[in-house]
TORPA-380810 format. One record per residue (C-alpha): residue in one letter; x, y, z; residue number from 1. Coordinates in pm, 1 decimal, decimal comma. Each point is the difference from the previous one (the first is absolute). Layout:
REC   aa       east      north         up     i
REC    A          X          Y          Z   NUM
...
END
This chain:
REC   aa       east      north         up     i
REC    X    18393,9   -11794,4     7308,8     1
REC    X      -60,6      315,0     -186,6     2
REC    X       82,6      -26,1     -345,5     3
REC    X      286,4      246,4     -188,5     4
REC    X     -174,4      247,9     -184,1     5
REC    X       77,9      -92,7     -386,2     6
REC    X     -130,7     -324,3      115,6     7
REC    X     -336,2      146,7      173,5     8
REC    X      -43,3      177,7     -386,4     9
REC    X       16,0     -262,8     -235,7    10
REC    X     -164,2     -303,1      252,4    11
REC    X     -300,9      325,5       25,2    12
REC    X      -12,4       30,1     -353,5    13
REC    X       56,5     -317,1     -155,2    14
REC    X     -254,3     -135,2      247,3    15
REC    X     -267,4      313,0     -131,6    16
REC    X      107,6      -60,9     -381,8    17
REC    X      -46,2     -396,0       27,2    18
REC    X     -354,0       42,2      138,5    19
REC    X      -90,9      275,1     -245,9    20
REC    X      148,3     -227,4     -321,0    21
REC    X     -248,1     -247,3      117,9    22
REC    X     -340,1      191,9       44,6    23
REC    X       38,9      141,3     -317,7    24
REC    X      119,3     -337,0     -179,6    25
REC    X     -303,4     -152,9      -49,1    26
REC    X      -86,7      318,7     -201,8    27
REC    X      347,4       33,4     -187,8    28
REC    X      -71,2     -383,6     -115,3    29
REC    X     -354,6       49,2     -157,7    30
REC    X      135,1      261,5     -207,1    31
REC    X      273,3     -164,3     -127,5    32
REC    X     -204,2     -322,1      -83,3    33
REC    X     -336,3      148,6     -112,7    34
REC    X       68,3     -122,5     -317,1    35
REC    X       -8,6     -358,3      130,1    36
REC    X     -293,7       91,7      180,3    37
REC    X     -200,9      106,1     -315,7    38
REC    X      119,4     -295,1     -189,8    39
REC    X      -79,3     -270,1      250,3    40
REC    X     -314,3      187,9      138,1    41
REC    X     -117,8      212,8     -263,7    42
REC    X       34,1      311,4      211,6    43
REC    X      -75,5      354,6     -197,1    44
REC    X      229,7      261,1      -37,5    45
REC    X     -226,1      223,7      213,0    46
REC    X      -30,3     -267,1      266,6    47
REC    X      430,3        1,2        3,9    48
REC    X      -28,1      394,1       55,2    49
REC    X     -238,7      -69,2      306,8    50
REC    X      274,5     -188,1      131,1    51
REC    X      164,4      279,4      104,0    52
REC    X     -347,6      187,4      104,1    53
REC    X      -21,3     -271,3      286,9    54
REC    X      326,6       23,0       80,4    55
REC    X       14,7      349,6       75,7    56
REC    X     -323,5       69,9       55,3    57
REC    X       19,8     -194,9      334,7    58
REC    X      276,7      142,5       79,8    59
REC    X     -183,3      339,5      -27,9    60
REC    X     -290,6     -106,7      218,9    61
REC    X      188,3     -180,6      235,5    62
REC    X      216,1      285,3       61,0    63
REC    X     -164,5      115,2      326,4    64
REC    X      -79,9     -269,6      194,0    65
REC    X      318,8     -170,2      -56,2    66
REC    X      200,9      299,6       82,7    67
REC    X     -156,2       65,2      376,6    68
REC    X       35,7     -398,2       65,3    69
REC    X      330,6      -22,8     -107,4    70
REC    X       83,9      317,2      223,7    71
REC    X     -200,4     -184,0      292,4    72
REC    X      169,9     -383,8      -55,9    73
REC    X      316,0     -176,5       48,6    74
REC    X      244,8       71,4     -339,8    75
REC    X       98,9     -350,6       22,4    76
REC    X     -376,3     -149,7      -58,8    77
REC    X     -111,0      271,0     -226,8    78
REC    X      295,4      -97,8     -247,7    79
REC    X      -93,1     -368,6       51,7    80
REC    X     -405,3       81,1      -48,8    81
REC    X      195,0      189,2     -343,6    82
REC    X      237,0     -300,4     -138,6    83
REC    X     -250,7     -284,9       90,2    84
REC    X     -289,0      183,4     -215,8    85
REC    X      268,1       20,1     -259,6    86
REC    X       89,2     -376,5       14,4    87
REC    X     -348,8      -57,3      -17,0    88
REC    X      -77,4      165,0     -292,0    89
REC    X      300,1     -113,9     -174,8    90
REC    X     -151,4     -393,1       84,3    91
REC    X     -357,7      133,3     -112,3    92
REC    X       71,2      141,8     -317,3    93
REC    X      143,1     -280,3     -166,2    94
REC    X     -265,2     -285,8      163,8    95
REC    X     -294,5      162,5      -13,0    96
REC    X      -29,5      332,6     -186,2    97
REC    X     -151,7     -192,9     -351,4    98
REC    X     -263,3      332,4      -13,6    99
REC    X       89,3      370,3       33,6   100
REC    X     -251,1       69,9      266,0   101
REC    X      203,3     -245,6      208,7   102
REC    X      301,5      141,4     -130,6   103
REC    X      -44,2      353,4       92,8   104
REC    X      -86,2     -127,0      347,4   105
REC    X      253,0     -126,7       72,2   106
REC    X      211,5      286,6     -139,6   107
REC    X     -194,4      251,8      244,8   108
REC    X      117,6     -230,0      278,0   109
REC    X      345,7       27,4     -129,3   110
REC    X      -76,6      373,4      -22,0   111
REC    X     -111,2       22,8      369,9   112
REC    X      353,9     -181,6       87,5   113
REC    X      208,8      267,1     -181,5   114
REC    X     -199,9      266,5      183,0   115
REC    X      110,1     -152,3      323,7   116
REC    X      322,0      -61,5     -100,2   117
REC    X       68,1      343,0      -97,2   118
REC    X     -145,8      151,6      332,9   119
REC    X      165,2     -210,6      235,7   120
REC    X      353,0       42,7     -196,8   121
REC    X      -18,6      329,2       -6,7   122
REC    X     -117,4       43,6      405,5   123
REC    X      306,6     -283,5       40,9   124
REC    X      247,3      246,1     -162,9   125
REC    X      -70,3      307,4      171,0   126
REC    X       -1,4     -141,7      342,5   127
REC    X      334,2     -181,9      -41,6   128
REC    X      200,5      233,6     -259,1   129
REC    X      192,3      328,2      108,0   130
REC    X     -175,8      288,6     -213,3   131
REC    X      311,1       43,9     -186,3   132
REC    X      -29,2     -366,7     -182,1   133
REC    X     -406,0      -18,5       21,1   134
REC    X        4,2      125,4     -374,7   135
REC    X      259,2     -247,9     -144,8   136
REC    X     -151,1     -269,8      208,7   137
REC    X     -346,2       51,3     -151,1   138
REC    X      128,5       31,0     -353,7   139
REC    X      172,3     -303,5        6,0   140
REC    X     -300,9     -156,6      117,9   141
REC    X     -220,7      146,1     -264,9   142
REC    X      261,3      -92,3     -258,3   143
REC    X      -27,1     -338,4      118,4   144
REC    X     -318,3     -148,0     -207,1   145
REC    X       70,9      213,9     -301,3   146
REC    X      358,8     -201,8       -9,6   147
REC    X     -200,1     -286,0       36,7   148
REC    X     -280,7       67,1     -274,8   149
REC    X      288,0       11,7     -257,9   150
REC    X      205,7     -309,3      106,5   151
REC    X     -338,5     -137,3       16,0   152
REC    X      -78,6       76,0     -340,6   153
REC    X      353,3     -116,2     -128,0   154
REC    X      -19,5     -335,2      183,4   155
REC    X     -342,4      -49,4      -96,7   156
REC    X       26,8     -114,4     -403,1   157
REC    X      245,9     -272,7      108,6   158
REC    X     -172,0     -159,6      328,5   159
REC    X     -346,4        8,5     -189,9   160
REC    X      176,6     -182,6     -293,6   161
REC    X      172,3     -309,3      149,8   162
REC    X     -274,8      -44,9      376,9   163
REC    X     -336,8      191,2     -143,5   164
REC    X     -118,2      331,1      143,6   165
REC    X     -168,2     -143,3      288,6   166
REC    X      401,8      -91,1      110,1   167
REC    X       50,1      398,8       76,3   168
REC    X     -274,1        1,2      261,6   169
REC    X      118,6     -313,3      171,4   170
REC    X      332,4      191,5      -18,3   171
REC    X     -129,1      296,7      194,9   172
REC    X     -204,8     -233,5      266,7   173
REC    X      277,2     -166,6       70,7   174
REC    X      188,0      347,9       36,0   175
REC    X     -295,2      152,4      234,0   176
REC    X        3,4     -319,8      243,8   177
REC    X      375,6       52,5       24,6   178
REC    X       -0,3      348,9      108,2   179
REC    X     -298,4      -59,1      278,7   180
REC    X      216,3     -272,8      134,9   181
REC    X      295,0      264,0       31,8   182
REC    X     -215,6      282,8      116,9   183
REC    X     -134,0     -227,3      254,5   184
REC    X      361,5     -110,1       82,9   185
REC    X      144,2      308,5       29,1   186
REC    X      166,0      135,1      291,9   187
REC    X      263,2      253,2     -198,5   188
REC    X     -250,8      230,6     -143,2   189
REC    X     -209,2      187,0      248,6   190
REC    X     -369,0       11,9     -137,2   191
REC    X     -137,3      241,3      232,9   192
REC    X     -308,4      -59,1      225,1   193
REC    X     -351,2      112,8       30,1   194
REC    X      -78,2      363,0       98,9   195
REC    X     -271,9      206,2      109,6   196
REC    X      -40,9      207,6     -341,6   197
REC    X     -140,7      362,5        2,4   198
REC    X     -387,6      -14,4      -54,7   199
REC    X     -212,2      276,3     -168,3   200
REC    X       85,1      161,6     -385,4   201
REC    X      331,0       69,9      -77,3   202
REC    X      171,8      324,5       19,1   203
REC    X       32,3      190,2     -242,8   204
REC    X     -223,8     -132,2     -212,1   205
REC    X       51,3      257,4     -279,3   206
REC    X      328,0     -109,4      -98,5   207
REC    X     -116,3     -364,6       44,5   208
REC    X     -257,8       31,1     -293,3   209
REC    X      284,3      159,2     -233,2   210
REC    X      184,3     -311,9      102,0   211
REC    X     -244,4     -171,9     -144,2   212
REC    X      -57,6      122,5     -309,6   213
REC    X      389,7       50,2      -64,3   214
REC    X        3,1     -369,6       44,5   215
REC    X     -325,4      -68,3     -210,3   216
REC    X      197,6      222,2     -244,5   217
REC    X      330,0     -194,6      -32,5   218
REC    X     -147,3     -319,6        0,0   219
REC    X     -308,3       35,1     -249,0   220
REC    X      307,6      220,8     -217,6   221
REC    X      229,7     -270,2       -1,1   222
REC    X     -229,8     -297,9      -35,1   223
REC    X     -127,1      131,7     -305,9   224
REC    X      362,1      -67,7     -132,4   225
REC    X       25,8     -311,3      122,4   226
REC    X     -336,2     -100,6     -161,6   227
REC    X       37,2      182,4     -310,9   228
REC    X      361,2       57,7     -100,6   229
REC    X       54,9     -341,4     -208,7   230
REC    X     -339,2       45,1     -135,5   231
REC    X       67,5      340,3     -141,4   232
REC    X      377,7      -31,5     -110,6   233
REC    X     -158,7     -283,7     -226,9   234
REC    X     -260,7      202,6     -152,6   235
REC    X      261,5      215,6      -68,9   236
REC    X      209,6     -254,7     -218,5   237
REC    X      240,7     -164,1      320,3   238
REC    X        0,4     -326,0       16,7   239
REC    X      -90,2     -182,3      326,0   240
REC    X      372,2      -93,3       48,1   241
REC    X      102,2      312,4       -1,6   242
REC    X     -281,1      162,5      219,9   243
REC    X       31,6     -237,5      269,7   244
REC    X      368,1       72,8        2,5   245
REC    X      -54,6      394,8        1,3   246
REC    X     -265,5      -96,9      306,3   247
REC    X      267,1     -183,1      164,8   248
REC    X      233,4      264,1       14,9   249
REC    X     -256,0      248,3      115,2   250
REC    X      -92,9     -237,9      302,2   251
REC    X      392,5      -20,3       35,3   252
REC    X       19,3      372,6       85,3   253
REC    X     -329,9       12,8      234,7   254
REC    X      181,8     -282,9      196,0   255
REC    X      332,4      283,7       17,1   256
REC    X     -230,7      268,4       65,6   257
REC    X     -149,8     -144,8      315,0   258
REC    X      344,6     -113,1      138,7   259
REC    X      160,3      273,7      -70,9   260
REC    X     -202,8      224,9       71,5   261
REC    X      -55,2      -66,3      370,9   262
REC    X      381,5        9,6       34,9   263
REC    X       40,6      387,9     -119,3   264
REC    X     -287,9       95,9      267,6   265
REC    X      196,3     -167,7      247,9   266
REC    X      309,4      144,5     -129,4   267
REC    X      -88,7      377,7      -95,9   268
REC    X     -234,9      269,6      140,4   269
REC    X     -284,5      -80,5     -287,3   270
REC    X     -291,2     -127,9      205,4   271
REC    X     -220,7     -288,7     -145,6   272
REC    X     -312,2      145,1     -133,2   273
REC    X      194,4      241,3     -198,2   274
REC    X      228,1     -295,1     -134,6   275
REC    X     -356,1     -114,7      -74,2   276
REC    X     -120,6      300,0     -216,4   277
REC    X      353,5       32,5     -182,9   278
REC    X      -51,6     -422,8      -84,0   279
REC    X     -398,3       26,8     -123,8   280
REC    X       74,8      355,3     -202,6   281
REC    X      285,7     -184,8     -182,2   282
REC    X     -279,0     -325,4      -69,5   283
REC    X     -198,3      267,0     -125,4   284
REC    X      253,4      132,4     -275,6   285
REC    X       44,2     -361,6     -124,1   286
REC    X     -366,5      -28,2      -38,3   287
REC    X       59,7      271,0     -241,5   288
REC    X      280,0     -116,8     -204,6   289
REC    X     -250,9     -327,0      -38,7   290
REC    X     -224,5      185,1     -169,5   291
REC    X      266,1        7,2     -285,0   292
REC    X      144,5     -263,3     -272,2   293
REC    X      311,3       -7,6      -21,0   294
REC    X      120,5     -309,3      174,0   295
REC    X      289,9      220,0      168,5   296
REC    X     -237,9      202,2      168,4   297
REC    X     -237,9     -254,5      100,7   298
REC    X      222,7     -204,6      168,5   299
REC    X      150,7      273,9      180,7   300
REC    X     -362,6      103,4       92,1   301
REC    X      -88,6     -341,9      142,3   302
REC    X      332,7       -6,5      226,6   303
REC    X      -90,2      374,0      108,1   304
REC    X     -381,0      -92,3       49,9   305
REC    X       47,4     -330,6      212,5   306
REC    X      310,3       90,0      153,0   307
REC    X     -156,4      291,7      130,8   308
REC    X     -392,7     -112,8      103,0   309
REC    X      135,1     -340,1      110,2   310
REC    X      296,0      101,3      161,0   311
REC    X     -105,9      249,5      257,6   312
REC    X     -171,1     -259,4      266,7   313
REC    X      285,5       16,7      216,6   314
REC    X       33,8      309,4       45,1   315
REC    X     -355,1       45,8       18,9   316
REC    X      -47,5     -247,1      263,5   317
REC    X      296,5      118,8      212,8   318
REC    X     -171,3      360,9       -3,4   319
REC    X     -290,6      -95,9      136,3   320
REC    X      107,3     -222,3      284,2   321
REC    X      261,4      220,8       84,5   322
REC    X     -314,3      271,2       36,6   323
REC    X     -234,8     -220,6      195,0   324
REC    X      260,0     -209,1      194,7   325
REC    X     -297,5      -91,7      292,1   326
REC    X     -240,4     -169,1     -252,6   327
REC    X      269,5     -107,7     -280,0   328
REC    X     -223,2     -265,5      -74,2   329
REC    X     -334,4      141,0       35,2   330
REC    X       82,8      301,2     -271,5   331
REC    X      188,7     -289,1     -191,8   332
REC    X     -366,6     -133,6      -49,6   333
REC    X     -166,7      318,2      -49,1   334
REC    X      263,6      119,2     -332,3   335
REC    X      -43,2     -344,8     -129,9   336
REC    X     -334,9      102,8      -98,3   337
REC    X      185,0      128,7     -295,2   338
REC    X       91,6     -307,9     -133,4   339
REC    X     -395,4       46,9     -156,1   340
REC    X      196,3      229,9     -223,4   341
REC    X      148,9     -306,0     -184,1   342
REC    X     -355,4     -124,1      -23,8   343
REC    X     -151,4      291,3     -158,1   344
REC    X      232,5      193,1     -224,3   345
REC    X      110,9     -297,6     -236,0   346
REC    X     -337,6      -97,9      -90,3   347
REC    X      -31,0      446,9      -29,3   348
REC    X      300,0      -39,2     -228,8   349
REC    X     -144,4     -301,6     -248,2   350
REC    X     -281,8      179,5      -80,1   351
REC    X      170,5      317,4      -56,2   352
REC    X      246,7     -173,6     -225,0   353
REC    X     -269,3     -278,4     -174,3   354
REC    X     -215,2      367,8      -98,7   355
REC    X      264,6      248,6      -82,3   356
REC    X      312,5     -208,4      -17,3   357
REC    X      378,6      -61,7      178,5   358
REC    X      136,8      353,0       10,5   359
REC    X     -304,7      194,1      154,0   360
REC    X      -40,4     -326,5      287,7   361
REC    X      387,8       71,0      103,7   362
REC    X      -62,9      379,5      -25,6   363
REC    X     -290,9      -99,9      288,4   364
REC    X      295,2     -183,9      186,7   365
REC    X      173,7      300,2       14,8   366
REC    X     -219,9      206,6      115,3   367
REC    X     -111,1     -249,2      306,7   368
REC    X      390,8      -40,2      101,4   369
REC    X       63,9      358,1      -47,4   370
REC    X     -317,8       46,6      286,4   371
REC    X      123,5     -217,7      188,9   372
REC    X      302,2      150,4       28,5   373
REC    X     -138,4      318,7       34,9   374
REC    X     -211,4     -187,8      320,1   375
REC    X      329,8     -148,0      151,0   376
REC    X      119,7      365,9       11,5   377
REC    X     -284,3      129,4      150,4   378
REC    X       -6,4     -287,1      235,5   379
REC    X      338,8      111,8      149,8   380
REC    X      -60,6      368,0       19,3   381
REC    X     -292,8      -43,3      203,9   382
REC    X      170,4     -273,6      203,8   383
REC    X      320,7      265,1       95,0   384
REC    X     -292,3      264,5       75,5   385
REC    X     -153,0     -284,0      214,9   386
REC    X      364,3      -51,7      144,6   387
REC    X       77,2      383,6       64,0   388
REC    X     -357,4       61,2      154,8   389
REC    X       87,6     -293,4      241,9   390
REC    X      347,2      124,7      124,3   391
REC    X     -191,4      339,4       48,2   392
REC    X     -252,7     -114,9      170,8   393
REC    X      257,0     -244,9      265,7   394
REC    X      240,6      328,9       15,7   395
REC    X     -325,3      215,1      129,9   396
REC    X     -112,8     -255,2      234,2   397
REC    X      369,5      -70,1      162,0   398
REC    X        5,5      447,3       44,8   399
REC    X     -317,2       25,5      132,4   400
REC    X      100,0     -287,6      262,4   401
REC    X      333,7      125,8       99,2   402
REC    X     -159,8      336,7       50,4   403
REC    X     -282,6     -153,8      231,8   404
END
């Protein structure tokens, strides 16, 4: 029985957001309790930065493979292979991750599962979504895990308090095992089957590599704020309190950003990629007004900066599916190689700030989002060209037929 089509949306995208919260819990959960990881293993402050380093550093390397095998496999047991990696990091972590080698193994596996999580959601979505919903729906998705990063980190304090912080991971095991049993189970939303993906290099591999490094732009940008903005508002004469509350709020608008945002592409005539440039460039003014001191303008700056280089990944996403609909999860894999960008530019940013200070580190921010914005742009004006050439070339070939 087919299904109505408000129905086919949300099962679609509540069954792509569940599967993305979990690959990237495992990661959301170390960062929230590295402090109980120091104090209980006596991990350094630089090891809790590599957390993140093997996290989305195997996500960068994975990119490729993953991408042509999800293109090649059933949806159903690629988001399976995804949530059971998850669940199996999340039982890991707290059992037998006592030394930070083991640690960030186990967070590269968890890396690997958000890879293929975020392929085979995104090839899901733009096989079974009409074009003129594929942006919200991948929005939503990608708002998903930021939602549940900060009613993660709200939750945390109290569960950690009363049951230990070992009680969070048995929370999310118990969470992954549940959804395998209902993807398993599931007969309402269509998964999609295995197909015979396009071999050889992409096309247009031009616009691909600007892909790239808008993405390796955004994320490294807006990373550095999430690493760094408590850190610096202190230094500056905040208190923690209040820091963590002006970082709150600034997560709060990515999360509106990305939901948003998908629904005015679907809505209006403003196409993705420049939704994209118009969300980094406005990341890249608040990385200027945190170069400042006046509280006022830095916490402005910090909703500005992550709204805008946190916020744009559904948009982002729902460009470049929507221009490589064949191998949605192949190029999925291939722009995920940006996620290095959230390896390399905070650790770019520390020592920029640790040898000159705050304010010339955010002015570095801005110039990387204001790039990448600049690379988004670029992106989409050689994509159109692409698009033009194309209908050119098909309107030439259909004359010259009719004429023979």
């Amino acid at each position: 029985m087919t299904q109505p089509p408000t129905v086919r949306f949300r099962s679609l995208v509540s069954t792509s957001a569940a599967a993305v919260v979990m690959s990237t819990l495992p990661f959301f959960l170390a960062g929230s309790l590295a402090h109980e990881f120091r104090a209980e293993f006596g991990f350094s402050l630089v090891e809790v930065g590599l957390m993140s380093s093997a996290f989305f550093g195997m996500m960068a390397l994975s990119g490729i493979p993953i991408g042509r095998a999800v293109d090649r496999v059933p949806a159903r047991v690629a988001l399976l292979t995804a949530v059971g990696l998850a669940t199996i990091s999340l039982a890991a972590i707290p059992t037998v991750a006592t030394t930070f080698p083991v640690l960030a193994g186990i967070l590269a596996l968890a890396g690997a599962a958000n890879a293929i999580s975020e392929a085979t959601t995104n090839r899901l979505l733009s096989e079974a979504i009409p074009p003129h919903q594929l942006a919200s729906a991948v929005s939503f998705k990608q708002a998903a895990p930021a939602f549940a990063s900060t009613l993660t980190g709200l939750a945390l304090p109290s569960v950690v308090f009363f049951f230990g912080w070992r009680a969070n991971y048995l929370l999310g095991v118990v969470a992954g095992l549940v959804l395998m049993i209902l993807l398993v189970r599931s007969r309402r939303v269509p998964l999609g089957h295995g197909r015979r993906a396009a071999s050889g290099p992409l096309r247009r591999p031009g616009p691909v590599a600007l892909l790239v490094l808008t993405l390796a732009g955004g994320f490294g940008a807006s990373s550095a704020v999430l690493a760094f903005f408590v850190e610096s508002s202190v230094s500056g004469g905040w208190s923690a309190g209040a820091a963590g509350w002006v970082l709150a709020a600034a997560s709060t608008a990515a999360i509106v950003a990305r939901l948003f945002s998908g629904v005015v592409v679907d809505r209006t005539r403003l196409d993705g990629l420049g939704l994209t440039a118009i969300l980094i460039g406005t990341g890249s003014v608040g990385f200027v007004l945190l170069s400042f001191e006046a509280p006022a303008v830095v916490a402005s700056g910090a909703i500005l900066a992550l709204g805008g280089t946190w916020g744009f990944a559904g948009v982002f996403f729902s460009a470049v599916i929507q221009n490589f609909p064949r191998s949605a999860g192949r190029v999925t894999g291939v722009v995920q190689i940006g996620a290095a960008g959230a390896v390399a530019f905070p650790a770019a940013f520390g020592a920029i700030a640790e040898r000159f200070g705050y304010a010339p580190a955010w002015w570095s921010a801005a110039v990387l989002a204001l790039f990448a914005a600049t690379l988004a742009f670029s992106a989409r004006q050689m994509l159109r060209r692409a698009l033009v050439d194309a209908s050119g070339a098909a309107a030439v070939t259909t004359d010259a037929r009719d004429s023979g």
